[in-house]
N, C-alpha and C positions, 0 to 999 in steps of 0.2 A: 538564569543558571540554577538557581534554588529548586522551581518547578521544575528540573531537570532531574537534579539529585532524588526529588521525591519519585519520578517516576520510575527511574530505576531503582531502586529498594522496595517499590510494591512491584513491580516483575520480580527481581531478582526473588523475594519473599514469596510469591504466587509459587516459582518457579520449586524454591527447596520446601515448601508444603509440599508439593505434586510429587517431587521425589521419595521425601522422608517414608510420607505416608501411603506408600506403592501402588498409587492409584499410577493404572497404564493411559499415555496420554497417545491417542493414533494421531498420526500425520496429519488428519481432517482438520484435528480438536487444537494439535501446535498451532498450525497454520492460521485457523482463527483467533488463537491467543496472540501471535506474532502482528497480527492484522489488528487489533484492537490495541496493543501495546505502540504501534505504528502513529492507529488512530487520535493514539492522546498523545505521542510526540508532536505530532502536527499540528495538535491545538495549542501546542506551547511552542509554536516555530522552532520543533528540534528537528530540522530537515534532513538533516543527513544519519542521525540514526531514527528517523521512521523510513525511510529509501532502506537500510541496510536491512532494517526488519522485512519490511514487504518484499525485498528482493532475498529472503529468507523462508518466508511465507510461499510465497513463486516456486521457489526450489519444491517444497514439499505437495504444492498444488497446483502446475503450469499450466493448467486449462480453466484457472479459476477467472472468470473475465472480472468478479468485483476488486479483486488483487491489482491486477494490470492497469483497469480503471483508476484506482487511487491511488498506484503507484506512479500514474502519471498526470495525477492531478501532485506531487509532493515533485516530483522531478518540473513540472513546470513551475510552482514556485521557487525553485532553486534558479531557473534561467536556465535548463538544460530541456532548453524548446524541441531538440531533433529528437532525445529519445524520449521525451513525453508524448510528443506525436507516435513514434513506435508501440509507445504501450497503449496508448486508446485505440491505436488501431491494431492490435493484439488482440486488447477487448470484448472492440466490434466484431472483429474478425470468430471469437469463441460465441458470444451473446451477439447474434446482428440486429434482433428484435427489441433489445432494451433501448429503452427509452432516456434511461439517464445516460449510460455513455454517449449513446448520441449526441444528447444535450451538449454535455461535455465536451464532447471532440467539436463540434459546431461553434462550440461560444470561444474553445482553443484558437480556432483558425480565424475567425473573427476577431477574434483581442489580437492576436497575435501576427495577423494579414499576412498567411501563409496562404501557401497552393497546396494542394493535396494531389499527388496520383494512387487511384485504385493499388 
């Protein structure tokens, strides 16, 4: 919980720099901040607020496949198997040619010894 508290007060802190100092933040630049913030909740198993970021992140960039992608690599460590499947195949479905989602949805269905339909 400690490494929780510290991550929130460096967003939050990231977050009122950005404002104070009226630098303009587009949607792109959120979205990756939101996606990076996500990215170090999940290195500290904060699952459910890196899912609420990324599905934050989504809102501002719904076609972004690496979003989708990691947003169901954090929903599958939650045990919320049906819509981690959803989201890699969101993913695949924006990026068909990447090679990591692929991976991913592969090694998902494998661990997890599921069926797939198109």
């Amino acid at each position: 919980m400690k490494h929780y508290f510290k991550i929130v007060i460096i967003f939050l802190v990231s977050t009122i720099f950005i404002l104070t100092t009226g630098c303009k933040i587009t949607a792109e630049k959120r979205a990756e901040a939101l996606n990076n913030f996500a990215l170090m909740c999940a290195d500290k198993d904060v699952w459910k607020e890196a899912e609420y970021r990324l599905r934050q992140a989504i809102d501002l960039k719904p076609e972004d496949a690496r979003l989708h992608n990691n947003l169901g690599i954090v929903l599958e460590a939650q045990g919320k198997l049906k819509e981690a499947l959803n989201e890699y195949k969101k993913a695949l479905s924006i990026e068909p040619d990447n090679k990591i989602i692929k991976r991913n949805l592969k090694e998902f269905i494998n661990a997890h010894k599921i069926e797939v339909d198109n």
